[in-house]
N, C-alpha and C positions, 0 to 999 in steps of 0.2 A: 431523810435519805442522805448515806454519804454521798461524797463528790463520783467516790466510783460509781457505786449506782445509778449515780445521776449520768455521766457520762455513757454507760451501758445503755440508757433508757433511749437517749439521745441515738445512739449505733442501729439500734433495735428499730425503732421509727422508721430509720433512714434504710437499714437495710435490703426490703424488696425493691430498690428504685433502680428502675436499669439508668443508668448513668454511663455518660461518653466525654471525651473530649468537647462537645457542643450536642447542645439539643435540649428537650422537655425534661429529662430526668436532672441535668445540670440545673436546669432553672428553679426546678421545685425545691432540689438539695438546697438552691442559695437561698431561697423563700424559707425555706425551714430555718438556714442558720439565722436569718435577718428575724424572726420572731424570737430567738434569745439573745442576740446582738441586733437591736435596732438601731444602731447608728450606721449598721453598710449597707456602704452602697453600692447596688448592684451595674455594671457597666456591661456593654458589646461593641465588640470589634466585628466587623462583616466578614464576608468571604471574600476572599483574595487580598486581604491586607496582609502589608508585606511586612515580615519581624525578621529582622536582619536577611539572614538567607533560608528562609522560611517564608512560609503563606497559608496564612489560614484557610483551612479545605470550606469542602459542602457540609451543612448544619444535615446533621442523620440524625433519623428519627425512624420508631419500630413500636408498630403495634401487635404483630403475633407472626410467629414462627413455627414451622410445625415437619416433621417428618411422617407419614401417615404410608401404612400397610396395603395390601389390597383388600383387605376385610375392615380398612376406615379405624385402623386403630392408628391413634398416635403414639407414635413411639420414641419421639424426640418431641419435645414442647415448652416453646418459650415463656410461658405463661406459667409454667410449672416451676422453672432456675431460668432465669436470662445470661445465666453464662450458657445454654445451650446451642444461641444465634451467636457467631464470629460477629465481633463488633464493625460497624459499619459496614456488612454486609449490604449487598445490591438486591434489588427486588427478586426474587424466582417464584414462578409458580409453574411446574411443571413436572412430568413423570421422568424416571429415572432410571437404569437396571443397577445392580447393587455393586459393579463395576462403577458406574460412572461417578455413584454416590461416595463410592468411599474416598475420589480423587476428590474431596470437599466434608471429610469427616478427621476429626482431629481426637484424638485421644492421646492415655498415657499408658503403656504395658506398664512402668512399673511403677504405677498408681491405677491398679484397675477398678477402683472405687468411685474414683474422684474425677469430676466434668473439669477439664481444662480450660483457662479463658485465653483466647486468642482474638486477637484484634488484626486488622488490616487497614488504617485509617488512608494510607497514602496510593494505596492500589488500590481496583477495584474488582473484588469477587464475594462469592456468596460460600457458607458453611456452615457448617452444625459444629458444636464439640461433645461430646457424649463417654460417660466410661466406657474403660475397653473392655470391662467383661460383658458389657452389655453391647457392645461394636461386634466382637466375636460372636455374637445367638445370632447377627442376624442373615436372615439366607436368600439363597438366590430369587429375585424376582424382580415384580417392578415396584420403584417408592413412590409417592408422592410428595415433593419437596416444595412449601410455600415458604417466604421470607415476605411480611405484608412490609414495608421499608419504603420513606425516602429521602434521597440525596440531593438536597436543592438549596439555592444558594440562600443562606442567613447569618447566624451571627454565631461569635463564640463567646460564653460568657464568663463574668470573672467578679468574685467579690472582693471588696477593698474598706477597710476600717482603718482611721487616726486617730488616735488619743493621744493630744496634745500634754507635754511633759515641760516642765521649767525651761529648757533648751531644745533649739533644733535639733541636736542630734537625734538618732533613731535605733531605735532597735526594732531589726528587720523578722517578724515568724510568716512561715510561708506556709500551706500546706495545697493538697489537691482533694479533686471533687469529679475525678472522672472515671472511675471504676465499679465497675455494679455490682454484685452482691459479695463481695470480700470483707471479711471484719477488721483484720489488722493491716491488712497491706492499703485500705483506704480508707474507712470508717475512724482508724483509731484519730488518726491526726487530725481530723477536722473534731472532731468530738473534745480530745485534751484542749483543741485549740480554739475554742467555743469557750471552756471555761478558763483558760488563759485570760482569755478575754475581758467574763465577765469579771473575774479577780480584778486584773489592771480597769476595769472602769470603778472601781470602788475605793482605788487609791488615788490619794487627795494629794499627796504630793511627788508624783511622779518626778524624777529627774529629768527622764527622757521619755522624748517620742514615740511613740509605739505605731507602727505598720504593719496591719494585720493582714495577709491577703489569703483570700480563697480563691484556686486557677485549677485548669486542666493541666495536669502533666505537659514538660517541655511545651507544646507549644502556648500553651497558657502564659510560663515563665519566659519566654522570649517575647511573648507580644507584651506583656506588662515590665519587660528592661528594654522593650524597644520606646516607648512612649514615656518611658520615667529615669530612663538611663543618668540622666548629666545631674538628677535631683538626688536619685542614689549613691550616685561615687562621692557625691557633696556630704552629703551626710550620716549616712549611716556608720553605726560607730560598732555595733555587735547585731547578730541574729544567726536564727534557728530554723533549716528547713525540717517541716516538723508530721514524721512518717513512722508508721509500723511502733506503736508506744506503748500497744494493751495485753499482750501477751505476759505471762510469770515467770520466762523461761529464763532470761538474764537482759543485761542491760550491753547497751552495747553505743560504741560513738564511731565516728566517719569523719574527719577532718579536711578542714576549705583545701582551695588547691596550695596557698601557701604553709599549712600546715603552725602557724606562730601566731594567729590572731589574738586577739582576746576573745574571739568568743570559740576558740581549741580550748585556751588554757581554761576557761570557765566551765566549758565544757568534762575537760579532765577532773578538772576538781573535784566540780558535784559527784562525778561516778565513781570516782576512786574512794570518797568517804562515805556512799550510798555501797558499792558494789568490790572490793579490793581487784575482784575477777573480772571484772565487765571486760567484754571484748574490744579490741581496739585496733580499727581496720586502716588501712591505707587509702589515699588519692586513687590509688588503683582499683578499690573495690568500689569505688563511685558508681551511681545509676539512676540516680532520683535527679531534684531540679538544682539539687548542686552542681551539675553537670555545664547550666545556662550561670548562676549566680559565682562560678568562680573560675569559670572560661578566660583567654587569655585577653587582656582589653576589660573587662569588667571587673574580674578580681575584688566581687564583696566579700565583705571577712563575715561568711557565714558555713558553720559545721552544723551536722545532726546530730540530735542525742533520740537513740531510739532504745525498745527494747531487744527483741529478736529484727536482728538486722534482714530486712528486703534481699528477696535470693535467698536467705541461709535457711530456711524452715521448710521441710517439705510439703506444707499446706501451699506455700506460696504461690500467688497466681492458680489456687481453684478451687472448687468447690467446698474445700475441708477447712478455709479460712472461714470459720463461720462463727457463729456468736457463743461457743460452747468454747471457742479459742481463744477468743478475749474475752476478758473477764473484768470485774469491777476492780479487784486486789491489781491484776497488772495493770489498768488502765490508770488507778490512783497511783500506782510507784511511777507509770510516765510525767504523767502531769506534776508531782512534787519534783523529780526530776528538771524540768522543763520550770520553774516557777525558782524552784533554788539556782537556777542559774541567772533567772533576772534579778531575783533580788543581790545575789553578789555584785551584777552588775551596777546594780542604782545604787549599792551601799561601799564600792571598794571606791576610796579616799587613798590620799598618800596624808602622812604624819610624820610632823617631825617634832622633837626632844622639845619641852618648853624651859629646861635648866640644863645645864651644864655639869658636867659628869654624871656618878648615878644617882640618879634620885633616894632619897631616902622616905623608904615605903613606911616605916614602922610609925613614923609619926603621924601620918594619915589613916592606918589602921588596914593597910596592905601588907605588914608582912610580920609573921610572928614573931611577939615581943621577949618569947625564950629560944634560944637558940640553941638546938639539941638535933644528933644523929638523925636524919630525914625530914626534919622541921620547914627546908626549904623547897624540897619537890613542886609541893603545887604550887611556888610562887615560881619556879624556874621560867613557865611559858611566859610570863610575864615579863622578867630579867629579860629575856630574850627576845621580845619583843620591841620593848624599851630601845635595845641593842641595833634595831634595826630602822627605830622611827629617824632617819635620818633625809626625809623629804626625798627620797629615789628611788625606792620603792613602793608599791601599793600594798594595801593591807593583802590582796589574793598573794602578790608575790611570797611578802612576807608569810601568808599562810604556807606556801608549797614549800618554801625554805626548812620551815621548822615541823614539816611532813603534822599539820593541824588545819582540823574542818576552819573552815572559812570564821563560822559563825562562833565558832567556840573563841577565834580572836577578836572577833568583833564585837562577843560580852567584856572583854577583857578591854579593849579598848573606850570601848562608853565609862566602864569604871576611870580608867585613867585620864579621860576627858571630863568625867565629872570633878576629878579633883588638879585639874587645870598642867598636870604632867604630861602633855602632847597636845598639840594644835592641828585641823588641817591645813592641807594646803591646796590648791588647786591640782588636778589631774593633772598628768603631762602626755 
């Protein structure tokens, strides 16, 4: 099975699980990711705990939902798509005339296909969402409208993984786990970031830290920087909030709020020599949990690399997000995505010259021993690297200088380390 498949298999499992910001379908989602990452650990925060100027709500919870005819058909049914109950909807069991119904019926005209997911986590009311060609059949009378639901005070929950690396620093992947049946706007990122995972626990010599977390959207993200804040700003050196990655449509990056990290420029890198097109959005098109991670006072140096950027796809937030939309092909182009940019991370060194002027390649068996019209092309990257090993730059700069994949310098430099023509030096 490839990795794509494998991560499909993973989305597939997970998919019928109504999932919220807090409750039973969060729990089993982390129970699931913790049987192929058994080192996380699964944590709860209560209700009413305070995350800066936030407060974690009431734990909801929902066993059936249902719209039902005067002839006991249902015609709205939770049980059927759980995007059909408004998320954390309040209990109703009661009749309705088809006026009253629709002040609590959500659809799209210009998506009449496709159930909409709508949430209300911080107010409290009750809804359906339902297509609108099927919103339009329905006619005058009385409904019967149950939401079995409740609202009562518990925890919210959140997974967290450490794979210790030669140094404190850390590289920060973040994703969420609180949206129900969507394939790419929720499914993908925990999926790539599952076998992220399993990758980094296989490598033996890590440079850096790895902090994996699994959260509820925003308030997830602020309860886990309110409780780890001062250990965050200490060390984290690069990360990735890690969302929307399984689609084939293109690739696409978001950059932190100050736009210069290294993990932008690492960011750019990988997708410019994956994608020359990938789309490339502003601070302004933000809306995920880089929203908490690069806030003004936190400022971690973390971008996203996704595929079809959240908001741009018209499946987005409903029904049409579904597992015929991600696919194993784009889920493996996220995750090599997402994987090429840790590895430039653990592998970019700075180098400087080991002799004085230019080295002479020929006698080590670098550079061709007849000297003839185009003879030196392929040694030019080389030349020109040489040119730049001067301990100030890192081999990524150097990459993006001389507009060449990371790795294609990085063969070229192990050559010139194995024949003792460049030294590192420490990172700066």
């Amino acid at each position: 099975m490839t990795i794509g498949h494998q991560m499909h298999s993973w989305i597939k499992d997970l998919f019928p699980i109504n999932r919220s910001i807090t409750g039973e379908g969060a729990r089993f989602t982390l129970g699931y990711i913790k049987n192929w990452l058994p080192g996380l650990l699964i944590k709860d925060v209560p209700t009413g705990y305070k995350a800066f100027d936030w407060e974690v709500p009431k734990e909801w919870n929902i066993t059936d939902g249902y719209i039902e005819d005067n002839a006991g058909n249902k015609i709205v049914n939770f049980k059927e798509n759980n995007l059909h109950v408004v998320g954390y909807s309040i209990p109703v069991d009661k009749w309705v005339d088809l006026d009253e119904l629709n002040n609590h019926l959500y659809s799209l005209p210009d998506q009449p296909e496709a159930i909409p997911y709508v949430t209300s986590y911080y107010t409290e009311r009750w809804g359906f969402c339902l297509p609108h060609n099927q919103r339009t059949k329905l006619k005058q009378g009385k409904y019967h409208v149950v939401i079995n639901s409740k609202l009562e005070n518990g925890v919210l929950n959140y997974g967290e993984l450490v794979l210790r690396g030669k140094t404190k620093k850390e590289i920060f992947l973040s994703t969420y786990i609180c949206h129900p049946s969507m394939a790419n706007n929720e499914l993908s990122g925990p999926a790539v970031l599952i076998a992220i995972g399993r990758w980094l626990q296989g490598l033996t010599d890590k440079k850096f830290t790895y902090r994996i977390i699994f959260i509820p959207e925003t308030i997830g993200s602020l309860v886990y920087l309110s409780k780890n804040l001062a250990h965050l700003k200490r060390n984290v050196y690069a990360g990735f909030n890690m969302t929307c990655l399984g689609d084939e449509r293109e690739y696409s990056f978001l950059p932190s709020r100050l736009g210069n990290t290294i993990s932008d420029k690492v960011a750019k890198h990988v997708l410019k020599h994956i994608d020359p097109k990938f789309k490339e959005y502003t601070w302004l098109d933000r809306g995920s949990d880089e929203r908490q991670y690069c806030s003004p006072g936190i400022d971690l140096p973390i971008a996203s690399i996704m595929r079809s950027k959240y908001g741009t796809f018209p499946e987005y937030h409903t029904s049409l997000d579904d597992l015929t939309f991600v696919t194993p092909i784009g889920l493996e182009g996220g995750y090599n995505a997402v994987k090429q940019a840790i590895e430039i991370l653990e592998k970019n060194v700075f180098y400087v010259s080991s002799v004085l002027g230019e080295p002479q390649l020929g006698k080590r068996g670098l550079y061709p021993t007849l000297s003839q019209k185009g003879s030196t092309n392929d040694i030019k990257l080389m030349m020109d690297f040489i040119s730049f090993c001067d301990g100030k730059k890192s081999l990524l700069e150097i990459a993006s200088l001389l507009n060449c994949p990371f790795f294609n310098l990085l063969s070229i430099s192990n050559r010139l380390l194995k024949e003792n023509l460049i030294r590192r030096v420490e990172i700066k």
